[in-house]
N, C-alpha and C positions, 0 to 999 in steps of 0.2 A: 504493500500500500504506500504511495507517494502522499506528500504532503497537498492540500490542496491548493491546488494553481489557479490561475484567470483562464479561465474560458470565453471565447467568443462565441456568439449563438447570432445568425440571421433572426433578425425578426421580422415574419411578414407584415404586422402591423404599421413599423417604419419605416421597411421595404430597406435595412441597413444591419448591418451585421455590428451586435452590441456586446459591452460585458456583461456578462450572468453576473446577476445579485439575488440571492435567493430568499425570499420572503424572510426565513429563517436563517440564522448562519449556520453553514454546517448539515442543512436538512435540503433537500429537492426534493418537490411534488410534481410527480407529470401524470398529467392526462391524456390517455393515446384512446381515438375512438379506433372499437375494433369491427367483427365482422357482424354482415347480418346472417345469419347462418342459416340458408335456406339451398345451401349446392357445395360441392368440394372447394376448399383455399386453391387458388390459383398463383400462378407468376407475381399477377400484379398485391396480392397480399402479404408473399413474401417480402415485399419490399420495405413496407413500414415495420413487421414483422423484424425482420434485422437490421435495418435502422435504428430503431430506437431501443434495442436491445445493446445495441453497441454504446449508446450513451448512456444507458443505464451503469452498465458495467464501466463504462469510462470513469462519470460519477462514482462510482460507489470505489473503483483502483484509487483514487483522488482523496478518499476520503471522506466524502461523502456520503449521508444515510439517504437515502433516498426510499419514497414512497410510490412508488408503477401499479398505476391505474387502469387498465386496459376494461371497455366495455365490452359484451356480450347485444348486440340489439336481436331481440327476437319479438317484437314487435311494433308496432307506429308505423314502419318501414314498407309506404305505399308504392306502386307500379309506376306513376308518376311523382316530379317533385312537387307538382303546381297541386298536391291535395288529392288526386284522383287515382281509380284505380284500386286494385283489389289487394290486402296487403302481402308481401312477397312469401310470409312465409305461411298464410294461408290457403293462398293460392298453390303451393307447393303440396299441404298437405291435402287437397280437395282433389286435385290429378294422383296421388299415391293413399288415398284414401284412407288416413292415418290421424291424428288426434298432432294437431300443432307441436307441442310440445313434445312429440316425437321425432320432427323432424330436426326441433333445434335442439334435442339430446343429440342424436345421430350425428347431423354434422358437426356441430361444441364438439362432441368429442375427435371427427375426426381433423379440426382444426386443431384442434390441441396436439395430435399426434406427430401432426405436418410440419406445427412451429419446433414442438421438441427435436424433430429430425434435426433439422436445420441448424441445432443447436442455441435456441432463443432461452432464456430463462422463462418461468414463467411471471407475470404480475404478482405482486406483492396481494394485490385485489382485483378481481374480476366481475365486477357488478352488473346484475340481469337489468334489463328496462321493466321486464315483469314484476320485476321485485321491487321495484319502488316508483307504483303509483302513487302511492298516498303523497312523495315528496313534490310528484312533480303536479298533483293536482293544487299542491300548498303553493307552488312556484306560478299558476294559473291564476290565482287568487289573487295574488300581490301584485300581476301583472295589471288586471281589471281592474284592481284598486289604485293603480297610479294610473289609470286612462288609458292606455298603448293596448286595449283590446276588447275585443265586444263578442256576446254573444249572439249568436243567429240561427234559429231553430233548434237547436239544442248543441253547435258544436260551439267552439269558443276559438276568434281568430286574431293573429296580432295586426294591429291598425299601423301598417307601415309609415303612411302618413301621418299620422298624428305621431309618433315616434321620430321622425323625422328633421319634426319642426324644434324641437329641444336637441337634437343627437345627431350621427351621422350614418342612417342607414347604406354600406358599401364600402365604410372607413376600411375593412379586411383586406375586401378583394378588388378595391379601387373601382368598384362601379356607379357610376351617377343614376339616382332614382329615376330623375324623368327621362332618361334615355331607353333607363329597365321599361318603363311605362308605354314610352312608345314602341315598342320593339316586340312589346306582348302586349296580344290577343286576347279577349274573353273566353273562358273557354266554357262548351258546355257542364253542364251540371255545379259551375262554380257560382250562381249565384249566389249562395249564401252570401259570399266575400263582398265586399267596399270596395275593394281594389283587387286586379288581377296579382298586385305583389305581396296583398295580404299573404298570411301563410295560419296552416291549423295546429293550435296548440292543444286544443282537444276537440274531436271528431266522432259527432253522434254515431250509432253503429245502427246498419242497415239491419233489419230483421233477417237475414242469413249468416252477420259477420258471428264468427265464432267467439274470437276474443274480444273480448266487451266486462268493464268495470263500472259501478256505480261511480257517479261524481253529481255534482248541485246540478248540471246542465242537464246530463242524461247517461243512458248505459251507452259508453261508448270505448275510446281506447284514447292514451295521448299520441297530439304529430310527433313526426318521428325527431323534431330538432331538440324537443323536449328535454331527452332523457339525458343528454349529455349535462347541460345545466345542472339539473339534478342531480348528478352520483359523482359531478366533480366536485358540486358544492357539500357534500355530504361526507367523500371521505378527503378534501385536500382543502377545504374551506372555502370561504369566499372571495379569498386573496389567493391565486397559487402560480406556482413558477410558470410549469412550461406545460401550453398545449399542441400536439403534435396528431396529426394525423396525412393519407394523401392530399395531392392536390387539390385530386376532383371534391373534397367535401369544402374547400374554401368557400366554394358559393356553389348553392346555398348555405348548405347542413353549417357550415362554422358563423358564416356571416349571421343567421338566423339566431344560433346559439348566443355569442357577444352579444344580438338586440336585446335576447330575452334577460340575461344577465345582468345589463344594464336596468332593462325597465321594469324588472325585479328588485335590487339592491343598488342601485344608482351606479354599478362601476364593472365595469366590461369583466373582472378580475382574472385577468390572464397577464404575468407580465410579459413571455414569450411566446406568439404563436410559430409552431414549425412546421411546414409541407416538405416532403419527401415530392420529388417528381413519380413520373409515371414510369411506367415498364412499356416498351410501342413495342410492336410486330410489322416489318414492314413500312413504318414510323405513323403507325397510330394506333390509338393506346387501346392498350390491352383489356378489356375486362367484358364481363358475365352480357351484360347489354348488347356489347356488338357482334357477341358471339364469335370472338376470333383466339379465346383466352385457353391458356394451358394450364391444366392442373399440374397442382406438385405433384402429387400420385401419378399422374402421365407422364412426368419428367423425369421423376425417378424409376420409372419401367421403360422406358420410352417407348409406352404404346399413346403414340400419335403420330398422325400421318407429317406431320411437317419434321419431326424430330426425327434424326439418324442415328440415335444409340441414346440409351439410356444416360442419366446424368445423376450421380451422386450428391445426396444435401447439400454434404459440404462444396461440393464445385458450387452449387447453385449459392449458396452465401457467399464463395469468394466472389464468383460473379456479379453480383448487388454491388460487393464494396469495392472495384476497381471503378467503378462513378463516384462520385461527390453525389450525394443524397439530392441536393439540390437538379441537378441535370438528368437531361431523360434518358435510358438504359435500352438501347436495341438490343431486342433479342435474335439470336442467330445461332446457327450451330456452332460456328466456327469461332464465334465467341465464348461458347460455351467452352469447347474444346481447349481453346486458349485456358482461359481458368482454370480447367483441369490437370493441364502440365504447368502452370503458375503453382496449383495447392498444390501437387505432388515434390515441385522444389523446395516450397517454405516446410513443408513436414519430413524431408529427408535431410535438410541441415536442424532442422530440430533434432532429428534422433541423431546426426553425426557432430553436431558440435559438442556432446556431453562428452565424448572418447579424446576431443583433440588432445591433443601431446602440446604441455606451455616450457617455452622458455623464455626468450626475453624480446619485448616487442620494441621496432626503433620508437624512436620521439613521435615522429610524424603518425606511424599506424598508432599508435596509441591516443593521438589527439583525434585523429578519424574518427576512430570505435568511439571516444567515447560523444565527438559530436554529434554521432548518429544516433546515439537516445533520444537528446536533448529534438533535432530534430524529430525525431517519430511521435517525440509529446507534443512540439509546436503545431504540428500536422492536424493531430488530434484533436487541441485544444483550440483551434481554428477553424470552429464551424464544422468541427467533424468529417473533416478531411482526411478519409479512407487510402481514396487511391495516392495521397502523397505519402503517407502513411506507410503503404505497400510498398511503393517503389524502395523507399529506405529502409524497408527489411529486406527490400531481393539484395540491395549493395549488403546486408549482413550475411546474406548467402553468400553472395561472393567470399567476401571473406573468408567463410570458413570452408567454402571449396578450395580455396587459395591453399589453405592451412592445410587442410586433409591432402593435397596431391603436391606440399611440403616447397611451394612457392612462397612462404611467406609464414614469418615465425611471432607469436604473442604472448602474451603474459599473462598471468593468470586474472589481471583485472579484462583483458578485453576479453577471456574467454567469459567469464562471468555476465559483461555487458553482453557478449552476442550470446550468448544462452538467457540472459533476461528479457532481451527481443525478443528472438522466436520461440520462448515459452509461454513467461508471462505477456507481455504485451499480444503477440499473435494470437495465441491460447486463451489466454485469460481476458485480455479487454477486447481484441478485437471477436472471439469466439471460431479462431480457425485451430480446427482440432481432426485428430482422426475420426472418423468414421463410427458411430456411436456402436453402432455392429461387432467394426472391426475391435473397437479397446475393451468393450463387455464381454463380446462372448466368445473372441479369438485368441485371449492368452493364453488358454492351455495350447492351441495347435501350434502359437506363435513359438513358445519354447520347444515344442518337438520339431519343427522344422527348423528351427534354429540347431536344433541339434543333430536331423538329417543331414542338412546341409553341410556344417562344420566335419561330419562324417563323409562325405564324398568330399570336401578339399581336402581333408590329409590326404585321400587318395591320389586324387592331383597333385600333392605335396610330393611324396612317395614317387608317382610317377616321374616327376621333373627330376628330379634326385637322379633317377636311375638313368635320366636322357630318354624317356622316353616319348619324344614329343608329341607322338602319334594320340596317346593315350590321354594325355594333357590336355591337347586341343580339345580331343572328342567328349571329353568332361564337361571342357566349357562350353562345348557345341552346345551338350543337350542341356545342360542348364540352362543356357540361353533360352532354348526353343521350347522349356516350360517359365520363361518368364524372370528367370532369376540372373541379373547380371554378377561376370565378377572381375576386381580388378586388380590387379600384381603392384604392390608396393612394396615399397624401402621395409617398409614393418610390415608385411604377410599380405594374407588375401586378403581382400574385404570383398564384399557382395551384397546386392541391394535388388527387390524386389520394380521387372521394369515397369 
């Protein structure tokens, strides 16, 4: 654990990259909206998924206590955002003919299964929208009572306009009201609404809707921008650090959130909002609506037609982190591909840097090493700046390739700095790790092939001895051609899995 540093954090609120002060010294509160869980996690979930995973753990290497919020929406979450439409995860369970809450057990869990692949921690808290209506109907209440919203046959909408006129409906995502106004349409069945930009904070429920709660208006359910308000203000308070989510929820779902939080408690209380960009295919983005999106279950089988091999979690995290969170991430095979021989180098000087052999490093490598930490924290602490990040752990690769094939000699402090690299930092803050598979359930085959192996090079050994090169070769032949390379140094064989 490092001592705690200055952090820069973009803020989209000021459209500028600021220092983190966190409500509390010593404490962070983040709020990350999560899925609606009505279908499998895709590409574009992993994104915020290891994102804000990485700054958790950043936080918390720093010193840090931090509190991770992540929601759960399993209801409010209509087929359109303008109010209309049937809601997505009942619509879901009326085609599979199943009980609501079956569908969002089933997926909940297998989102949870998908993020652990991937190596995300989980949230500290994961709060239902189901589970706290009563908060968000109290958050309805206060809203009606400072004026910014009216009811209309039984649902309850917030009066953009009259909010407007004290605040700055669009402050988030830079959009001017009457532009929003001219640009939309009436659309059917929204009469209830004052204005097309109105939005529902609680919505009567049709005599078919399933999920439906009492409240003063009627039996109905809250809109879906709701619940965020609610379960941030409940466990992170009314004041709290950092809210983080994708882009696409900037506007509406965030811009909506800030109104109601204001016209609830008079004060936006976020003091950093963060957006991850998007994941495109082909450069447009990724997700459930357009129908063009990849599951992680797909990715890691590679049963899908656009994909040419399978792709392991952790390829698919480092693949996330060689963008900067802020910029959009094409997906591609050959991207992918790339990342997968990038993780295979940072986790085989992981396991070879622990062996190097130290003697004495000149002046100059020794200033190197050690300004490549400092660096990989700057990186870090810089808006969470991955892919620079990376680059100055591959220069620690080098090095201790350097080292290992006896180009260049160190001392036991830079051994120490590049083993604290590609451990802790790679490992630990950034979450690049083996393969959750390979380190749980392949120890025990990992030491018998270790001792296979070392069993057929004394042979090789033996062989060489005797001259016989014939016998030597054909060792390494078949090794090879099951995968395992090996290679003749000053200090004996070594051998590594290709």
């Amino acid at each position: 654990m490092e001592n705690i540093r200055d952090i820069q954090i973009y803020n989209t609120l000021s459209r500028r990259k600021e220092l983190f002060k966190p409500v509390t010294p010593g404490m962070v509160g983040l709020y990350v909206c999560g899925p609606t869980v009505y279908g499998d996690a895709h590409l574009g979930h992993a994104r915020p998924g290891v994102t804000y995973d990485v700054l958790v753990r950043l936080f918390r290497h720093l010193g840090y206590k931090v509190r991770y919020v992540r929601n759960i929406t399993d209801v409010g979450h209509l087929e359109s955002d303008s109010d209309a439409g049937e809601d997505k995860i009942a619509k879901k369970a009326r085609l599979e003919q199943l009980e609501p809450m079956e569908v969002v057990q089933y997926y909940t869990l297998r989102f949870h299964d998908a993020m652990k692949k991937l190596g995300n921690c989980p949230p500290s808290i994961e709060p239902r929208a189901s589970g706290h209506i009563i908060e968000q109907i109290a958050i309805v209440q206060e809203i009606l009572k400072n004026g910014y919203a009216y009811e209309s046959n039984g649902s309850v909408y917030f009066d953009v306009k009259e909010y407007n006129k004290r605040h700055n409906y669009g402050v988030l995502s830079g959009r001017n009201l009457d532009e929003m106004l001219s640009n939309t349409r009436a659309l059917d069945g929204q009469d209830d609404k004052h204005s097309p930009a109105d939005f529902a904070l609680w919505k009567k429920a049709a005599p078919e809707h399933i999920m439906r709660w009492p409240s003063p208006w009627s039996d109905g359910f809250p809109g879906w921008h709701l619940e965020c308000s609610a379960m941030s203000a409940k466990y992170l308070g009314e004041e709290f650090d950092i809210h983080g989510g994708g882009m696409d929820l900037m506007f509406p779902h965030h811009e909506c959130e800030l109104a109601q939080n204001t016209a609830s408690r008079g004060k936006g209380g976020v003091r950093y909002w963060m957006h991850n960009n998007m994941i495109t295919i082909n450069g447009q983005k990724m997700g459930k609506s357009l129908g063009n999106f990849i599951t992680l279950d797909e990715l890691f089988t590679g049963n899908n037609a656009v994909l040419e091999q399978a792709y392991s979690p952790m390829t698919i995290r480092f693949f996330i982190l060689q963008a900067h969170y802020r910029s959009t991430l094409d997906f591609s095979n050959e991207a992918l591909q790339a990342a997968e021989k990038g993780l295979k180098r940072i986790l085989q000087a992981a396991k070879d840097v622990k062996g190097l052999k130290v003697s004495a490093a000149s002046a100059e490598v020794a200033k190197e090493v050690a300004e490549l930490k400092e660096k990989v924290y700057e990186a870090l602490c810089d808006d969470l700046n991955t892919p620079i990040a990376l680059s100055h752990l591959f220069d620690a690769v080098k090095y201790v390739n350097q080292v290992k094939d006896g180009k260049l000699a160190i001392g036991p402090q830079e051994k120490e700095t590049l083993e604290f690299l590609l451990s802790t930092i790679a490992m630990d803050v950034m979450g690049i790790a083996p393969e959750q598979e390979e380190a749980a359930g392949n120890e025990g085959v990992t030491k018998v092939m270790d001792a296979l192996v070392n069993m057929v090079l004394e042979e090789r050994k033996i062989a060489k001895a005797n001259k016989d090169w014939a016998k030597s070769d054909k060792i390494r032949d078949d090794l090879k051609a099951i995968g395992i390379l090996i290679k003749d140094t000053k200090d004996g064989i070594e051998w590594s899995l290709e």
